[in-house]
C-alpha positions in Angstrom: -1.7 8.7 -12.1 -0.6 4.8 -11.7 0.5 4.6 -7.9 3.0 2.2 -6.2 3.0 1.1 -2.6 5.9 -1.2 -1.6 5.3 -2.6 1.6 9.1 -3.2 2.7 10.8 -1.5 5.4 14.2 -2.1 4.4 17.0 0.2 4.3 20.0 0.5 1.6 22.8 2.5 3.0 21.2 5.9 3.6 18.1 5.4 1.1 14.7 4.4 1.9 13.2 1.8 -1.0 9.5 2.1 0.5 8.1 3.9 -2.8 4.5 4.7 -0.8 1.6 4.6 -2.7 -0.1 6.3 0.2 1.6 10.1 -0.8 1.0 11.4 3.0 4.1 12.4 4.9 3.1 10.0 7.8 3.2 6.8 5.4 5.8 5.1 7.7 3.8 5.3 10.2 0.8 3.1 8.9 1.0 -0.5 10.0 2.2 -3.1 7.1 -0.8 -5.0 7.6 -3.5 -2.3 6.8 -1.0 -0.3 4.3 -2.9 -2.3 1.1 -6.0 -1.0 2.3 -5.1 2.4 2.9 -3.3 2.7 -0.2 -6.1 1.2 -2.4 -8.6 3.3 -0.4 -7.1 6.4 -1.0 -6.2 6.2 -4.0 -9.9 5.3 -5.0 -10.3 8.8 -2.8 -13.0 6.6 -0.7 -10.7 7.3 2.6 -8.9 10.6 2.4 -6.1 12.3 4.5 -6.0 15.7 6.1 -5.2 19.0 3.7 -1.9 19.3 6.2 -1.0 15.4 3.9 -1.2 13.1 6.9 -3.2 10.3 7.4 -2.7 10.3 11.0 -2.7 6.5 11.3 -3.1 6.0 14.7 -5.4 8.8 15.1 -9.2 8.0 15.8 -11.6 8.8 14.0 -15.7 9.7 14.7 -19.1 8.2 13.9 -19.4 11.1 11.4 -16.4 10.4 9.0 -17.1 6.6 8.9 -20.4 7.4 8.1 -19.0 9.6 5.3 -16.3 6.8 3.8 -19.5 4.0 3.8 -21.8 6.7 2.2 -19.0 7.2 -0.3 -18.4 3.4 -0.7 -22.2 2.2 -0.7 -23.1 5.0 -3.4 -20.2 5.6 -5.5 -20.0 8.9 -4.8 -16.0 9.8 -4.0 -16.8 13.0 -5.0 -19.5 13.8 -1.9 -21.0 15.6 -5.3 -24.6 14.6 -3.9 -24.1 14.2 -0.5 -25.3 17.4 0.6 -29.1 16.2 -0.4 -29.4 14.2 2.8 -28.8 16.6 4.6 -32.1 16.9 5.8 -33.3 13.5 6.4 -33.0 13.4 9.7 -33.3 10.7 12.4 -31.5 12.2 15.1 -32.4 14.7 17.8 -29.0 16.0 17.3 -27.5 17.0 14.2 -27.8 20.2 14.2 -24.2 20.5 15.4 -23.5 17.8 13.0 -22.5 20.0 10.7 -20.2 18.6 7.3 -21.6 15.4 8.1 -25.6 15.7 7.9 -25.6 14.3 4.2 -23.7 11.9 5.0 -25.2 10.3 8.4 -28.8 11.4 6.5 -28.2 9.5 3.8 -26.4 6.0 5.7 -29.7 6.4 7.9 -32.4 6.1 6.1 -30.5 3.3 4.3 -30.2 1.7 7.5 -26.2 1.4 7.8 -25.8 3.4 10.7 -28.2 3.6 13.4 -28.0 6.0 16.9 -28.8 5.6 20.6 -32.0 4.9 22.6 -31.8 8.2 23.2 -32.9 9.2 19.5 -29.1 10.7 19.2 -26.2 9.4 16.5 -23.0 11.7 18.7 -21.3 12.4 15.5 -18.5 13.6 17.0 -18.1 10.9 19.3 -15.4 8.0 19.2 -16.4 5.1 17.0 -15.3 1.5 18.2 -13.7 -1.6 15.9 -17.1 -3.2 16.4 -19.4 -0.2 15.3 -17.3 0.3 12.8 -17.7 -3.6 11.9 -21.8 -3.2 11.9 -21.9 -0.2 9.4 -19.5 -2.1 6.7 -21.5 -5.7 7.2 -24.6 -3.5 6.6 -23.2 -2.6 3.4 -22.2 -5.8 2.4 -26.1 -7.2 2.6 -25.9 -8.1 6.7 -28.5 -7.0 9.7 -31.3 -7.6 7.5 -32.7 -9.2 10.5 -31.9 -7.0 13.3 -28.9 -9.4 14.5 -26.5 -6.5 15.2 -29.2 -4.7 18.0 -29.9 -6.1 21.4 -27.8 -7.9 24.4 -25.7 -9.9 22.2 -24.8 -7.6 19.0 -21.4 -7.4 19.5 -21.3 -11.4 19.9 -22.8 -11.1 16.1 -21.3 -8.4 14.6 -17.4 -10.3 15.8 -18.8 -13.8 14.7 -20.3 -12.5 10.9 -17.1 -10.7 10.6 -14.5 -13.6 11.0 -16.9 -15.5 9.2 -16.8 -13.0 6.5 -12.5 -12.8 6.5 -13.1 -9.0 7.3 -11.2 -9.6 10.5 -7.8 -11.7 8.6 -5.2 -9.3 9.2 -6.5 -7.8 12.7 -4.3 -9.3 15.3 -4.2 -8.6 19.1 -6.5 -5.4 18.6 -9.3 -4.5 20.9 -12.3 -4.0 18.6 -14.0 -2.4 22.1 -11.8 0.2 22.0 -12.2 3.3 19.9 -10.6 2.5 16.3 -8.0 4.1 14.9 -8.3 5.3 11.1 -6.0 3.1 9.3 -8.3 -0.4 11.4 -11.3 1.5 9.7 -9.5 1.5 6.5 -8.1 -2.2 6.7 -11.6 -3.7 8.3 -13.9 -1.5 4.9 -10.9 -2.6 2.4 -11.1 -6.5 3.4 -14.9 -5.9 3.3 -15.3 -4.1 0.3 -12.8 -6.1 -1.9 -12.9 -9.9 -0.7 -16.1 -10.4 1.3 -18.5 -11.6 -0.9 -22.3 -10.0 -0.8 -25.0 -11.9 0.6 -28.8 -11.6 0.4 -31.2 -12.8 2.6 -34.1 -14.5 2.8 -36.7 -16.1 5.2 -36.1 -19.3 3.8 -32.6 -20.0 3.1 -31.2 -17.0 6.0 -28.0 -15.3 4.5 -26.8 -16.9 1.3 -23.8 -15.5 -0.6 -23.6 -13.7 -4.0 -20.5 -16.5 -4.8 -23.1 -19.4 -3.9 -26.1 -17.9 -5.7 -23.7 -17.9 -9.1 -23.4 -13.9 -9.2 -20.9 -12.9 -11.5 -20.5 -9.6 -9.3 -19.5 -10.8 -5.4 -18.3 -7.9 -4.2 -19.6 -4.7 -3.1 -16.1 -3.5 -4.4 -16.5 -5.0 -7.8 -20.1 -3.5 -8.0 -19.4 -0.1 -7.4 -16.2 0.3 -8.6 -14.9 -2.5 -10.6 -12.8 -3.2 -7.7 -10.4 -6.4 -8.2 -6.7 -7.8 -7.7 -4.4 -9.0 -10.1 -0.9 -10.5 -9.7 1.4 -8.2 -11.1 5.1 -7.1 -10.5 7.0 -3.9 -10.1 9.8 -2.3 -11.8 12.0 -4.4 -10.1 10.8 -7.5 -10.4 9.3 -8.2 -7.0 5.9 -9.9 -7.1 2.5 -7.9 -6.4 -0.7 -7.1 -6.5 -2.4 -4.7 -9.3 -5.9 -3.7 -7.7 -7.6 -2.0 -10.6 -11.0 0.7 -10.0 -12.7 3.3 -12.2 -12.5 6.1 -9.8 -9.6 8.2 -8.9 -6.0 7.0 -9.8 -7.9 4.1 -11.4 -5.2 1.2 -9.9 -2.5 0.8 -7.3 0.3 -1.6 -7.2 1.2 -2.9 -3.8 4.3 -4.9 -4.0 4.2 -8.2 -1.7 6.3 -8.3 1.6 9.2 -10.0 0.9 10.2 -13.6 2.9 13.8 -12.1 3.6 15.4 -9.4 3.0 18.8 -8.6 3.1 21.3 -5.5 3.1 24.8 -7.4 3.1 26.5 -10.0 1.1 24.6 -13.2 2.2 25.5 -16.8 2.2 23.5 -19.9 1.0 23.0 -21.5 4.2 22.0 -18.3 5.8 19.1 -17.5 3.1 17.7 -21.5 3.5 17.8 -20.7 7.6 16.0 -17.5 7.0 13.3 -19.4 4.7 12.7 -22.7 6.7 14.3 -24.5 3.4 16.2 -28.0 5.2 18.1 -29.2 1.9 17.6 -27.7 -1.4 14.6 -25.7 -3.2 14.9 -24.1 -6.6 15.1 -20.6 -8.0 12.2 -19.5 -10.2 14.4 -16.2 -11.6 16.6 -13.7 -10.5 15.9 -9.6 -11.2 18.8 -7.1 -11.1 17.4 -3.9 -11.3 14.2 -5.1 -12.8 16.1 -7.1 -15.3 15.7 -10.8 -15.2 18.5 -13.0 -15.4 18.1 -16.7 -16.8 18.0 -18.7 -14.4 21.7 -20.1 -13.8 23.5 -16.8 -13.8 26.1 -17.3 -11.4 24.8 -20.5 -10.4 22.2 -19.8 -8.6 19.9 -22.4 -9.6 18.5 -23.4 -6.6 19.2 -22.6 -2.6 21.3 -25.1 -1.1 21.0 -25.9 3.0 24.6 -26.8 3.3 26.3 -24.4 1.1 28.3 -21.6 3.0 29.3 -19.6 -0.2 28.0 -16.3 -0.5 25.3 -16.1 -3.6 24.1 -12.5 -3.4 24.1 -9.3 -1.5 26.3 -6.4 -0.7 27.0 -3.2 1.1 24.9 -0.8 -0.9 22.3 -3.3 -2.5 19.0 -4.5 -1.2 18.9 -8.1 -1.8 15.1 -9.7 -1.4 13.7 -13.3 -1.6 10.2 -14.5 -2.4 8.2 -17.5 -2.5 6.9 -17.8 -5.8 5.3 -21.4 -4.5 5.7 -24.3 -6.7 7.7 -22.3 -9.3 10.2 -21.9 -6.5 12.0 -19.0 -4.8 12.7 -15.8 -6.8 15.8 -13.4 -5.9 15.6 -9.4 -6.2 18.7 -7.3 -6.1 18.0 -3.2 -6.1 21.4 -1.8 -6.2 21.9 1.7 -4.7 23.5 4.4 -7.2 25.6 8.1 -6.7 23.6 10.4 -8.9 24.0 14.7 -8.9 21.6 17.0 -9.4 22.0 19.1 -12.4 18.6 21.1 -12.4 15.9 22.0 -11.0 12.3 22.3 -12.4 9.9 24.4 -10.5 6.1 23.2 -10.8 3.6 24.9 -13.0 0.0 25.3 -14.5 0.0 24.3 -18.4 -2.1 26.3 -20.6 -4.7 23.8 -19.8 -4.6 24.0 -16.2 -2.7 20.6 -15.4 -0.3 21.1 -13.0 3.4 19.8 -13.6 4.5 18.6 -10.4 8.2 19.6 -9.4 11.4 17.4 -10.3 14.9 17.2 -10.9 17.5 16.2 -13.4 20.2 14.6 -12.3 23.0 12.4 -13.9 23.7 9.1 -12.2 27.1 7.1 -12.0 27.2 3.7 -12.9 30.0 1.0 -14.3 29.7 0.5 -18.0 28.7 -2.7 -19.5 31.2 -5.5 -20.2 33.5 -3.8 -17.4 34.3 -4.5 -14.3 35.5 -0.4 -13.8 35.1 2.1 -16.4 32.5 4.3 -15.0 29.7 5.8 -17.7 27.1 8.2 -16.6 23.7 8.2 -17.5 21.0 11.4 -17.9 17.5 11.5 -16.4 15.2 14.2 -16.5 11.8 15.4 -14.7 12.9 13.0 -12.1 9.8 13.4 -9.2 12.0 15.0 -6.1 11.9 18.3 -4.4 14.3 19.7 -1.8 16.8 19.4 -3.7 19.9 21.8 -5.1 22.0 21.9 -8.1 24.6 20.4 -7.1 23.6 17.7 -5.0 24.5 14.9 -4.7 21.6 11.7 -4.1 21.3 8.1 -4.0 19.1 6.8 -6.2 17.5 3.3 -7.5 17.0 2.8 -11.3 15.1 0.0 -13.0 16.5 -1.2 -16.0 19.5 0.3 -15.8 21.2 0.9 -19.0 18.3 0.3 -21.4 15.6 2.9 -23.2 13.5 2.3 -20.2 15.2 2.9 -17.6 13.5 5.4 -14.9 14.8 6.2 -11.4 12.5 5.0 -8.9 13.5 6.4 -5.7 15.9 9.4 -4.5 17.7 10.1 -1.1 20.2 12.8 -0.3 23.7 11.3 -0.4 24.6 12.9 3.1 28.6 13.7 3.0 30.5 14.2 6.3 30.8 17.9 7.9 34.5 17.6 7.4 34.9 15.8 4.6 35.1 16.6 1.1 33.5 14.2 -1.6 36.7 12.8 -3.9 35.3 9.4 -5.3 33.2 6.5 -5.2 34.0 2.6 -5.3 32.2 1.3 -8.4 30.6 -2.1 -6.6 28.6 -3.6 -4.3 31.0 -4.2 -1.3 31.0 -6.6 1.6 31.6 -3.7 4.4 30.2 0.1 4.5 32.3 2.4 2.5 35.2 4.0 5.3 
């Protein structure tokens, strides 16, 4: 299963358009800067939730489940389908209460990623801090061959090989003293894992990187995994990132964070303010739905500093703008649509033991082409949604609306007023919420 993350927090009307990749019922509670890497993470099942479907975020998290995501990262093993063989190398005076975990902390041991106290123990239960959780990922990449993270000054080395490295890029104001929290672990292995390059070391030349020695593999990532980025865009048009691996769902698409967003009608001016832009700066493309316009529909060519006319936006549609760079700015419109449930399908077991996840079907509302009105109504089936009720009404979001491939993206419940009775809907995007 292809996942989506969009990292966007914005509203429309009632409906949330943050389609999370991450599939735990906490998602909004992860931080937008470490939601990539929990999403790529989890979906490569390196970093798992809890069977209750949180993440718990914020939570922290012990020296025996990082040493259980690096095992998994360093030996490719997502599964834990060998981990259990460690379980008896033992280095520490105390793991016999270590229980789950022995494999795991055996294993990263004797392969010198995680080490204990003077005192001969590892406390697997025990908190983990930002910079011990730092050591055990740089060991990973190919770091501490020398004994650099050990003495007085580890932690000076462990900070300074980490910034060094770009592990640290997206960590701001965060005290890496502190115990960590499990979506820092996830953000500090994910920058590791995918963008730090490998290095080797040697008396001669110290630590050199895979990059420099000409390595066509540079990342421990890549290695393992086939880990790697690509620019990419969603449904909708909005730009993002396609991280492609050969374990579980096999990629995730996390949609870029848009340089303004927008939930009203919006003027010219106001967007150029918004962006920094002082005079004029073009428009690479405009998407409606997912479907791009050529550039020039409805004049929007460019975004002009000193024009007060209103370009884009409405009550009801999400209106986003990007900087696409030297191609310019490009504009995303995701309109809101009624929609009523017409069935519901519960989930089952094929004959072949895959299991058919619950959905809907459900008829959405939309004005017909070439009209300004006339209201046509469009079928989708096996819609993913549950808590729903024939019946229903929902808001939804469709990409290529009228066309063979249009899909519904997103559902909300359309919530209708305790004593009020649903008569009607206006047909367009309006300048004012909807009495």
């Amino acid at each position: 299963m292809k996942k989506l993350l969009a990292m966007v927090l914005a509203l429309v009307m009632t409906l949330s358009l943050a389609v999370s990749a991450n599939a735990f019922k906490d998602d909004k509670s992860i931080s937008d800067d470490y939601a990539e890497a929990v999403a790529v993470l989890n979906g490569m099942g390196v970093f798992k939730g809890y069977e209750d479907g949180s993440f718990q975020p914020k939570g922290n998290i012990t020296r025996a489940e990082v040493s259980a995501i690096v095992y998994r990262v360093y030996t490719q093993d997502v599964k834990d389908a060998k981990a259990s063989m460690y379980a008896t190398y033992n280095k520490f005076s105390d793991m016999a209460g270590a229980g789950w975990a022995q494999g795991y902390i055996g294993y990263c041991a004797n392969a010198e990623l995680v080490k204990g106290y003077p005192d001969g123990t590892f406390k697997p239960s025990g908190k983990v801090t930002g910079y011990e959780v730092l050591a055990m990922i740089l060991r990973a990449v190919g770091y501490d061959k020398n004994g650099e993270f050990s003495g007085a000054d580890w932690v000076l080395h462990v900070a300074q090989t980490a910034q060094q490295a770009g592990v640290l890029k997206n960590v701001k104001g965060i005290d890496l003293n502190a115990p960590a929290t499990r979506e820092l672990v996830a953000e500090l292995l994910f920058r590791a894992v995918a963008e730090s390059s490998m290095v080797t070391y040697t008396p001669a030349f110290g630590y050199v990187t895979d990059k420099v020695l000409g390595n066509t593999v540079s990342t421990l990532g890549y290695k393992n995994f086939k880990l790697e980025g690509k620019a990419d865009a969603d449904s909708f048009g909005r730009p993002a990132t396609k991280w492609t691996y050969n374990v579980g769902d096999k990629s995730t698409l996390v949609v870029a964070k848009a340089d303004a967003s927008y939930t009203t009608k919006v003027s010219e001016c106001d967007i150029a303010k918004d962006l920094g832009i002082s005079k004029t700066a073009k428009v690479e493309k405009v998407y409606t739905d997912g479907i791009v316009n050529a550039t020039g529909t409805n004049n929007i060519t460019s975004i002009n500093a000193l024009k007060t006319t209103s370009i884009v936006g409405g009550q009801g549609r999400l209106t986003e703008v990007y900087n696409m760079g030297t191609a310019g700015y490009r504009i995303v419109e995701i309109n809101t649509y009624l929609a009523k449930v017409t069935k519901v399908n519960a989930a089952y077991t094929d004959k072949n033991g895959h299991t058919v996840d619950a959905s809907i079907n459900l008829v959405a509302y939309s004005v017909a082409a070439g009209t300004s009105s006339s209201i046509q109504t469009t079928a989708f089936v096996n819609v993913d949604a549950t808590g729903y009720a024939v019946g229903d009404y929902v808001l939804v979001t469709i990409s290529n609306p009228n066309t063979y491939v249009a899909n519904v993206e997103s559902v909300e419940k359309a919530n209708v007023a305790a004593s009020g009775t649903y008569k009607g809907f206006t047909v367009g995007a309006g300048t004012a919420a909807a009495p």
